[in-house]
C-alpha positions as CSV (number, residue, x, y, z in Angstrom):
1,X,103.6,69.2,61.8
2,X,101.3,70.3,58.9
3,X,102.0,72.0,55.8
4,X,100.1,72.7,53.0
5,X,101.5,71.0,49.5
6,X,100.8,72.3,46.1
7,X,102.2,70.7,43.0
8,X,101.9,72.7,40.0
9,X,102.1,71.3,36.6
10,X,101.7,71.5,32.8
11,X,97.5,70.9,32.8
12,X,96.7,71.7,36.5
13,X,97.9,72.3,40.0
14,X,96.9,70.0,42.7
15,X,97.3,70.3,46.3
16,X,96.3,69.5,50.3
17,X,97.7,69.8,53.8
18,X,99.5,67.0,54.6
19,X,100.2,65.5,58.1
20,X,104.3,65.8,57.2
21,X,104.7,63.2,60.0
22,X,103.0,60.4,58.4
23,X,102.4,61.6,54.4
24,X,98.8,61.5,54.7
25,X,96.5,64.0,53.3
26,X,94.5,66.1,55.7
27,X,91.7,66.8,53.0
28,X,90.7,65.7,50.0
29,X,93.5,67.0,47.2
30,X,91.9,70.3,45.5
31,X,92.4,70.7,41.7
32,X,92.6,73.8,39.3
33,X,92.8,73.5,35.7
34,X,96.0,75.8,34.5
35,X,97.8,75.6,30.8
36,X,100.8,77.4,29.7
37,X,99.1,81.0,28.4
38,X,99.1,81.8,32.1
39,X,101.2,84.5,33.0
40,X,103.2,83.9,37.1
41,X,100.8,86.4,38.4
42,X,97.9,84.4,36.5
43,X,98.9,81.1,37.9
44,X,100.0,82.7,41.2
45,X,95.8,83.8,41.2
46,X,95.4,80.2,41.2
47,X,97.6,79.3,43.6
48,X,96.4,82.0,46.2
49,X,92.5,80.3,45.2
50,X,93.8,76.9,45.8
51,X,95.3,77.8,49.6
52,X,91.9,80.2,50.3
53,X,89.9,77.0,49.5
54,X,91.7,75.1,52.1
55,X,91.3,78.5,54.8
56,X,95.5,78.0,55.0
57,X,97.6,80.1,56.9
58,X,101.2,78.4,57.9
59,X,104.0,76.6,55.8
60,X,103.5,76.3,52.2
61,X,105.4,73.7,50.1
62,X,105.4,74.5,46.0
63,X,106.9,71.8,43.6
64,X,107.6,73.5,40.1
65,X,107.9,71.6,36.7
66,X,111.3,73.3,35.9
67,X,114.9,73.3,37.9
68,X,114.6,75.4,40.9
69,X,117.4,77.2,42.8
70,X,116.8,78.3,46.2
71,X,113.4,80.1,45.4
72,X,114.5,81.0,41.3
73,X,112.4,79.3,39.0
74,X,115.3,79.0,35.4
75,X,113.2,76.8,33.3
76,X,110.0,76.6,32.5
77,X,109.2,74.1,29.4
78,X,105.8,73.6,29.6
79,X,104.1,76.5,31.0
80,X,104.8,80.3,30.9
81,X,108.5,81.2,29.5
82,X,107.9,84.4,31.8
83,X,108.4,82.2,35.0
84,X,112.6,82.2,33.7
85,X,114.1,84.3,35.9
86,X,110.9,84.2,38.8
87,X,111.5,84.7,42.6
88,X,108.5,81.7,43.0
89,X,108.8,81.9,46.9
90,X,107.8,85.8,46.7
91,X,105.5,85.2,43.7
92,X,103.2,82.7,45.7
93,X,103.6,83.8,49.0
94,X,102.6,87.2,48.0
95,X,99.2,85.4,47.1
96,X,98.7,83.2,49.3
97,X,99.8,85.9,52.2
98,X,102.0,82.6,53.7
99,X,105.7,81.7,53.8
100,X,106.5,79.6,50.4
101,X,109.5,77.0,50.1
102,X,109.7,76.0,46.5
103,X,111.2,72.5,44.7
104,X,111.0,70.8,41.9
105,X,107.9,68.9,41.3
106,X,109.5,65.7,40.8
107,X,112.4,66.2,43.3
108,X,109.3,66.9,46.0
109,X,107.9,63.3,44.2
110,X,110.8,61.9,45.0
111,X,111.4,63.4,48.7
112,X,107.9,61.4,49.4
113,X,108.4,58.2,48.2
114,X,112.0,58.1,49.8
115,X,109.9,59.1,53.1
116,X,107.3,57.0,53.5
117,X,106.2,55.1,49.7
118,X,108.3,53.1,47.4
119,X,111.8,54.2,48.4
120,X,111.4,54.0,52.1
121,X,114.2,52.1,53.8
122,X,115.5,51.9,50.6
123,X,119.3,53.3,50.8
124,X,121.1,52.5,47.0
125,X,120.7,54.7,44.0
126,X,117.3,55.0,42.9
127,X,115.6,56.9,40.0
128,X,112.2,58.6,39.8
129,X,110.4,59.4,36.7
130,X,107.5,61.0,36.7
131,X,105.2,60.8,33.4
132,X,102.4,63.8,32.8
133,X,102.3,66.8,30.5
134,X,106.7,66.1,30.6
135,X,108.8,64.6,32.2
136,X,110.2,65.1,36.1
137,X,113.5,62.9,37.2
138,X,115.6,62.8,40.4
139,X,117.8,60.5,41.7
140,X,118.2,59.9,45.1
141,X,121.1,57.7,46.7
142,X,120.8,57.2,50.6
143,X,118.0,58.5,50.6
144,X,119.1,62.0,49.8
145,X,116.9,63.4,46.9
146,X,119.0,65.3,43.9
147,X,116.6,67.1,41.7
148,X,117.6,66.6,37.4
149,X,116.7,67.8,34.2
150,X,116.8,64.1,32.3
151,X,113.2,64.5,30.7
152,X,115.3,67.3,28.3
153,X,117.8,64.6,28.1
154,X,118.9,65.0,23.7
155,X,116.8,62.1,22.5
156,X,115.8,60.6,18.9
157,X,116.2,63.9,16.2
158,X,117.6,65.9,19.3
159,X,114.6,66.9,20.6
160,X,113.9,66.4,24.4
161,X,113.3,63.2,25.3
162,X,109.4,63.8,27.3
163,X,108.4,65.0,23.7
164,X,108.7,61.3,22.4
165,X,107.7,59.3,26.1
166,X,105.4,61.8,27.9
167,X,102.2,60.4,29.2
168,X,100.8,63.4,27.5
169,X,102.4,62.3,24.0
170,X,100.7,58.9,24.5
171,X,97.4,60.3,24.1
172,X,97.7,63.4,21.8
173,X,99.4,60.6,19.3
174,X,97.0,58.1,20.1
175,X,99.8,55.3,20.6
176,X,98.7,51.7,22.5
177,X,100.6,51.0,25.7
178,X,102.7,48.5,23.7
179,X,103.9,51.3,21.3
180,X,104.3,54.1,24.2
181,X,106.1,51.3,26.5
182,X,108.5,51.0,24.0
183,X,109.5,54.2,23.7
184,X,109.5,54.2,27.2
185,X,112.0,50.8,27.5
186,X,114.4,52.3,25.2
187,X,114.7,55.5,27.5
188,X,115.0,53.7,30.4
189,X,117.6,51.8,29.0
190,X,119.5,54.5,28.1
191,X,119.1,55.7,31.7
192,X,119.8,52.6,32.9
193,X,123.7,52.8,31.2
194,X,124.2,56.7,32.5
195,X,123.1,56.1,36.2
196,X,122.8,52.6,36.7
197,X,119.7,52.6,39.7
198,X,119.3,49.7,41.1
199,X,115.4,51.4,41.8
200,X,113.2,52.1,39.0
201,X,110.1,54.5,40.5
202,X,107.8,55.5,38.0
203,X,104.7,58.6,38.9
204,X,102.5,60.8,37.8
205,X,98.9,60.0,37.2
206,X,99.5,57.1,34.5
207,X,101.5,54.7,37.5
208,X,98.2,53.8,38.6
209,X,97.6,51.9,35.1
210,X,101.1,50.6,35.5
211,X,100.0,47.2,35.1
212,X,98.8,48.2,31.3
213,X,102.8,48.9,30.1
214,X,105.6,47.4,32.8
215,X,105.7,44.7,31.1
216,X,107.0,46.2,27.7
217,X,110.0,47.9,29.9
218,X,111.7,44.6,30.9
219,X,115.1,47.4,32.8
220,X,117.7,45.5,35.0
221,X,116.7,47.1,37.9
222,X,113.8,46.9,39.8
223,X,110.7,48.7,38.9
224,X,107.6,49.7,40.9
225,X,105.2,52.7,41.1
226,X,105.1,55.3,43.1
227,X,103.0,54.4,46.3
228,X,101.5,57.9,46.5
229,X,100.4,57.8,42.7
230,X,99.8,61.1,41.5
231,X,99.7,62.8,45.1
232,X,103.7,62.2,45.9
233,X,104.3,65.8,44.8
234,X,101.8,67.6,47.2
235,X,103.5,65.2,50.1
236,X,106.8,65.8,49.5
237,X,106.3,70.1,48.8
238,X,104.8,69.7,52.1
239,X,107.6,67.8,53.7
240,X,109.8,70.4,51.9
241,X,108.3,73.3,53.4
242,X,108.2,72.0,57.4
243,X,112.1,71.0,56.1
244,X,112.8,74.6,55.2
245,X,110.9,76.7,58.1
């Protein structure tokens, strides 16, 4: 089975038709720059561009940075507040002219690296973070993935915790990895007492410098990257959508 996974988030969307059978990318993963001025039928433009560069016409998987209901997109913190309330399945396949499944980004993160990356065969409670403009969480125990909202978690002077650990808050405030890994120990420790994973699996595009700040997290459970890096959202929106058909 193919499908063709897009993974939208706060800077750009990024996706590629997958071979859902194996996770592996059928082409090389196609990127468009997007920010949070664009309006849904702006960023579905972009959407529709991204699926006529790959010539696609059959299952399309969409992972949103915002918690998803069936196809309803009700939150929407780091791009257009006008996606509240959005039927994204109709949005995007009305531009892309194919049938649209939607998820959130880091629950379709997660439904990869339970597949075939970090999490496979793995069947306690484990706990995905993924680290870019915000922050995506699921949980997943048995391998079933449960999409979350813990990057809006109440953190330090109530404000949302991915505006104090963000990998984009790293570099807009110009902290070192031992300052930002901190801040990112601390959460995890508070994670660590709500949900108790005994799984750690840390994405987005900063898990590929991993090495740089793991070692200022020190969690009791075990903690790896994510296997598919910054692509484990295009795998698992394409898993979601040959799931959904």
């Amino acid at each position: 089975m193919k499908a063709l996974g897009i993974d939208i988030g706060g800077s750009a969307i990024k996706g590629a038709p997958v071979d859902t059978l194996t996770g592996n990318l059928l082409a090389e993963r196609h990127r468009i720059a997007v920010d949070k001025t664009m309006t849904p039928a702006q960023l579905a433009g972009a959407v529709g561009e991204l699926s006529a560069h790959f010539k696609w016409r059959g299952p399309i998987g969409v992972g949103f940075p915002g918690a998803v209901e069936d196809a309803t997109i009700w939150t929407s913190a780091n791009l257009h507040p006008k996606f509240v309330g959005c039927d994204g399945a109709k949005l995007f396949g009305k531009a892309t002219g194919c049938p649209v499944a939607m998820i959130n980004d880091a629950a379709a993160a997660g439904v990869a690296e339970m597949h075939f990356g970090a999490g496979r065969g793995f069947s306690g409670k484990a706990l995905l973070l993924t680290l870019g403009t915000g922050v995506g969480s699921a949980l997943a125990y048995q391998g079933v993935v449960v999409p979350l909202e813990l990057g809006h978690f109440s953190w330090k002077h109530g404000k949302s915790a991915e505006k104090h650990i963000a990998a984009s808050v790293r570099e807009e405030k110009d902290l070192n990895w031992k300052e930002w890994g901190g801040r990112l120990r601390d959460y995890i420790a508070e994670m660590e007492r709500l949900l108790w994973p005994e799984l750690i699996i840390i994405g987005g595009g900063v898990s590929a410098k991993h090495a740089k700040f793991f070692k200022y997290i020190k969690p009791r459970a075990k903690l790896v990257p994510a296997e598919f890096l910054n692509q484990a959202g295009i795998v698992g929106a394409a898993l979601w959508a040959v799931e959904k058909k």
